[in-house]
C-alpha positions in Angstrom: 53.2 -71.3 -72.5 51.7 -68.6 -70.6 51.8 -70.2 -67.2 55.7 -71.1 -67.9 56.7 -67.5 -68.8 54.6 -66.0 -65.7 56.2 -68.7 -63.2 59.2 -68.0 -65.3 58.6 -64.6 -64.8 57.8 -64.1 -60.8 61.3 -66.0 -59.6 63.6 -67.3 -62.3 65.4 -69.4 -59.1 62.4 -70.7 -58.1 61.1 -71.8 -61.7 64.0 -73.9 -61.5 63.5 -75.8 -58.3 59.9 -76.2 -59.3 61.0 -78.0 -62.7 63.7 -79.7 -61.0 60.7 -81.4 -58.7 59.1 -82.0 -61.6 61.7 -84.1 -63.6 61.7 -86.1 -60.7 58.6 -86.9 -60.6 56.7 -85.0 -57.9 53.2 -83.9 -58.4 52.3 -80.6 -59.9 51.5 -79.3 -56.0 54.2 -80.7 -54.6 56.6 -79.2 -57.0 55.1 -75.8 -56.7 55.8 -76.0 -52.9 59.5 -76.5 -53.4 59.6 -73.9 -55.7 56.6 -71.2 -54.5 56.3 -72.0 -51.3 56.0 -68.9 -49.8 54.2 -67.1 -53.0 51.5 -69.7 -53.6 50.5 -71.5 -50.8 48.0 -73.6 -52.9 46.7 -74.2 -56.3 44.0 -71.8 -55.6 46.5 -68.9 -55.3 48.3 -69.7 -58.1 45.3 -70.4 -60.4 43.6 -66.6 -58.9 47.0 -65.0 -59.7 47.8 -67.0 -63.2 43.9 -66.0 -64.1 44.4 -61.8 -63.7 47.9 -62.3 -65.6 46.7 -64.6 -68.1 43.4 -62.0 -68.8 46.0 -59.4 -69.7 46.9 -59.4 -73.6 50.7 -58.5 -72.8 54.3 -59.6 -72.4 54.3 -58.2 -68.9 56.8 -59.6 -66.0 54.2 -60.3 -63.0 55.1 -58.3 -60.3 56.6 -59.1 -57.2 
């Protein structure tokens, strides 16, 4: 639930294109390309700035 509301959160348009992917079958990586491409460029980046949002005991929008 977290990670849905901060992907959710840091570009609603791309949130879509990354679920889109996903209801089609692509890998989780793959889809996160399409969608966060130029935010994440791998799992690591996500996962480092998913970790400091998810340690944070808040409703907070991540920032841009």
């Amino acid at each position: 639930e977290r990670l849905t509301r901060f992907l959710s959160g840091v570009n609603k348009r791309a949130f879509g294109t990354f679920f889109e992917a996903l209801s089609k079958g692509n890998r989780f990586d793959s889809a996160l390309n399409k969608g966060y491409g130029s935010r994440f460029s791998s799992l690591d980046a996500l996962e480092a700035e998913f970790k400091a949002y998810a340690s944070k005991d808040h409703d907070a929008t991540p920032s841009n």
